[in-house]
C-alpha positions as a printed NumPy array, in Angstrom:
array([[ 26.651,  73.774,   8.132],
       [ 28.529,  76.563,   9.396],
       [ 29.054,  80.545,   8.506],
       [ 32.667,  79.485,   7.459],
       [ 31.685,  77.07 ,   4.95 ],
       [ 30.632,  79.46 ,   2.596],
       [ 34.788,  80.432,   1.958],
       [ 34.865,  76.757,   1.248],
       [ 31.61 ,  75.845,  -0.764],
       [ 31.862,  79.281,  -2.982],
       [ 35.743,  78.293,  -4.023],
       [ 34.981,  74.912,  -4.587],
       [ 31.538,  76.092,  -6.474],
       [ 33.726,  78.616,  -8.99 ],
       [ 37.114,  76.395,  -9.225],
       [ 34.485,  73.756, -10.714],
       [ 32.48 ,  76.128, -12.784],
       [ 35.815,  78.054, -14.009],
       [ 37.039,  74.606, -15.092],
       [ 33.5  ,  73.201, -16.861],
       [ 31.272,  75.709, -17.893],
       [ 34.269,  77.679, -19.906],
       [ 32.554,  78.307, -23.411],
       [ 29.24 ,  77.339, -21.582],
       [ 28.71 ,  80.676, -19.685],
       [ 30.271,  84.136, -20.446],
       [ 33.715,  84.705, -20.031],
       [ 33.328,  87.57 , -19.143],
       [ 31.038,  86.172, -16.019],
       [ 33.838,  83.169, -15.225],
       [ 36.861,  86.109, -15.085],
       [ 35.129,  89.054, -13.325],
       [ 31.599,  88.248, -11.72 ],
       [ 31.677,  85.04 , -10.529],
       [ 33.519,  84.946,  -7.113],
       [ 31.825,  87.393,  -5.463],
       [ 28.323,  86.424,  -6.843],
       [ 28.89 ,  82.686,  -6.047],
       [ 30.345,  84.133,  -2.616],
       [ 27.195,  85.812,  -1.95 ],
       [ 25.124,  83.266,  -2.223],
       [ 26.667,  81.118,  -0.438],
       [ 27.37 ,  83.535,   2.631],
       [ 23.195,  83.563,   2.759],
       [ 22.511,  79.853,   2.246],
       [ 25.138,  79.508,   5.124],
       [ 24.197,  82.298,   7.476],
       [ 20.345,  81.847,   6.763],
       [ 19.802,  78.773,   5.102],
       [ 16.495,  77.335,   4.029],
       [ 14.289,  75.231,   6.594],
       [ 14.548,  72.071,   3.717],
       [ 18.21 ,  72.984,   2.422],
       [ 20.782,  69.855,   2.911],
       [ 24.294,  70.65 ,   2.039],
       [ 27.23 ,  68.474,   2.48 ],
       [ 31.437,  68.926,   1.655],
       [ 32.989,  65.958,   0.55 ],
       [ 36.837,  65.866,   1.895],
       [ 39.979,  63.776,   0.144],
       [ 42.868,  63.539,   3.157],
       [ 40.903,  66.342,   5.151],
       [ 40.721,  69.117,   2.172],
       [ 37.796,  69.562,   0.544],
       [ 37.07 ,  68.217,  -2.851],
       [ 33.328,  68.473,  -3.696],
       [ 30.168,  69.899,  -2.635],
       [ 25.857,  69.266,  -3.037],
       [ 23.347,  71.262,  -1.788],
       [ 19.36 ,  69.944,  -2.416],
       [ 16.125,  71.568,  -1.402],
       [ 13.745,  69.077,  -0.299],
       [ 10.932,  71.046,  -0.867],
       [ 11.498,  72.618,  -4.561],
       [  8.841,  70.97 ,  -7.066],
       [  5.752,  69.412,  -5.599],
       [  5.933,  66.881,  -9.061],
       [  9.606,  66.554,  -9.711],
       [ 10.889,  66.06 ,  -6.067],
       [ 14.006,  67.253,  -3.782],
       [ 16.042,  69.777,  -6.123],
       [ 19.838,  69.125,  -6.181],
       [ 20.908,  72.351,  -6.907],
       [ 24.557,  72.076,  -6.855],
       [ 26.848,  68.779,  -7.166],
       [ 30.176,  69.63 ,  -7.597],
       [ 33.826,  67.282,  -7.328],
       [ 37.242,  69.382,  -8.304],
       [ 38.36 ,  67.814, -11.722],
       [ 41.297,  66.445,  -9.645],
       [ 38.976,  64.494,  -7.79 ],
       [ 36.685,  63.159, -10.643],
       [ 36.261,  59.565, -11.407],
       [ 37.239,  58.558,  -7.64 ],
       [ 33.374,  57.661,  -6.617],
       [ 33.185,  60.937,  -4.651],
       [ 30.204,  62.67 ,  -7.133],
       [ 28.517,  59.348,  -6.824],
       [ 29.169,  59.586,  -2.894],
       [ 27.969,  62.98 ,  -2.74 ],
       [ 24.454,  61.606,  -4.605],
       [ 23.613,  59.063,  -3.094],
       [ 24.27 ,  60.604,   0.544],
       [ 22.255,  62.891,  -0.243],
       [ 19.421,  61.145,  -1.218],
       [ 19.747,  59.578,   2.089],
       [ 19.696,  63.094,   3.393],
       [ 16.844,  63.741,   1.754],
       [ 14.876,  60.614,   2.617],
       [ 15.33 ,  60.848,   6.436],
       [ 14.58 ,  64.882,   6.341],
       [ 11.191,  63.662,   4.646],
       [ 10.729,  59.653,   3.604],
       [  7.555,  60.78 ,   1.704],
       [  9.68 ,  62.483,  -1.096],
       [ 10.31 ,  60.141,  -4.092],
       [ 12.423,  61.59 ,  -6.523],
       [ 14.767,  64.124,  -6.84 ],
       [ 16.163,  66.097,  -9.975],
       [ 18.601,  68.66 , -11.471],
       [ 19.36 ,  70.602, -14.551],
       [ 22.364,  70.293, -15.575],
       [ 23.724,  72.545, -18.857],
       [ 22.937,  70.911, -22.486],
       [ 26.688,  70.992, -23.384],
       [ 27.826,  69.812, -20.347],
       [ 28.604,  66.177, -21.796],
       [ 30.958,  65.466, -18.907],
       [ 28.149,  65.989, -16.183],
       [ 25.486,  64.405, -18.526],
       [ 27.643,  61.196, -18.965],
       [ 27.583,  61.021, -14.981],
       [ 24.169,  61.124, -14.845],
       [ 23.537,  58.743, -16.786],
       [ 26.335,  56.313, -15.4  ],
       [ 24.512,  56.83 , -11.604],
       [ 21.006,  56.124, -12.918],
       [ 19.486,  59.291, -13.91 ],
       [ 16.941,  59.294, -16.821],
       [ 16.701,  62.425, -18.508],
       [ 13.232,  63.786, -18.813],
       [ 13.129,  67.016, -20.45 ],
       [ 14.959,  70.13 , -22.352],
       [ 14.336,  73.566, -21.551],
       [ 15.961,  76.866, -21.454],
       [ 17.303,  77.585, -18.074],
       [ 18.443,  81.418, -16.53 ],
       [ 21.73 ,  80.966, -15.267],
       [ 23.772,  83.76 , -12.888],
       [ 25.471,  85.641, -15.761],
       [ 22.306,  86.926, -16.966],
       [ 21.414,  84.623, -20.404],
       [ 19.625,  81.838, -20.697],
       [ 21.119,  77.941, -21.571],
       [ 19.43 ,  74.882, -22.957],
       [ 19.321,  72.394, -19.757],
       [ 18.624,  69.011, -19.218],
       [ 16.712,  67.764, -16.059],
       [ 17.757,  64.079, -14.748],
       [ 15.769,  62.74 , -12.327],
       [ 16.1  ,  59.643,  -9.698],
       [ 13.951,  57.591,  -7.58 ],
       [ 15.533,  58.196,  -3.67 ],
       [ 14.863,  54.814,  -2.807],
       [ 17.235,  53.373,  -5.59 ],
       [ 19.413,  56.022,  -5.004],
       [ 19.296,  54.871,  -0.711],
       [ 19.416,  51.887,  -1.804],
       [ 23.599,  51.923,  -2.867],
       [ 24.584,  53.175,   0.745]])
């Protein structure tokens, strides 16, 4: 990953959170806050990223179109933590999301084979994302009430999936 990629991961990261977490999040964090926080965060995780963070841009005809990001190293019971999987709505139902998770559980299993799951939390009344989940395997474990970037706190789900069956689909 380079120092330029966080101009591409951060628009990616807001166009898709502008477009699905609109009466998820604040408004008021979605139209003034969130391009230079999500900028931020990316310009560190680019410039000084983790020693166990994997990211990846997926690309349609050379633009990109999606993003993940993991930490191998995040839980020592639930696993790798995919902390961002993104695909532009444009690009949705293509494979790419599916693409994105399974390539990086291959990521994840040659950075460390010892790890055997991986997870997320993904926002309650996100039914679009949840549906996905649950199409590419993952089995929801728990509910809990997550902080999020514009300062309140949101019922998430965590999914979680075995790396091997997720290796297993390359």
């Amino acid at each position: 990953m380079k120092s330029t990629d966080a101009h591409v991961i951060s628009d990616l990261h807001v166009q898709s959170w502008k477009k699905h977490y609109k009466g998820i999040v604040s408004d008021h964090y979605l139209e003034y806050i969130i391009e230079k926080e999500r900028f931020a965060v990316w310009q560190e995780r680019c410039t000084s990223p983790s020693s166990d963070q994997l990211t990846m841009i997926a690309e349609v005809a050379d633009s990109p179109c999606g993003f993940v990001c993991a930490f191998a190293y995040h839980h020592e019971e639930f696993g790798a933590y995919i902390d961002n999987l993104h695909v532009l709505h444009q690009h949705q139902g293509q494979g790419i999301g599916f693409q994105l998770l399974v390539r990086m559980a291959l990521e994840i299993h040659t950075f460390d084979p010892t790890i055997q799951e991986c997870y997320l939390w993904v926002f309650e009344k996100n039914n679009g994302a949840i549906a996905f989940y649950e199409r590419a395997g993952g089995k929801k474990e728990e509910r809990e009430n997550r902080d999020c970037p514009d300062g309140a706190s949101y019922p998430c789900l965590r999914y979680s999936w075995q790396v091997n069956d997720l290796v297993s689909a390359v």
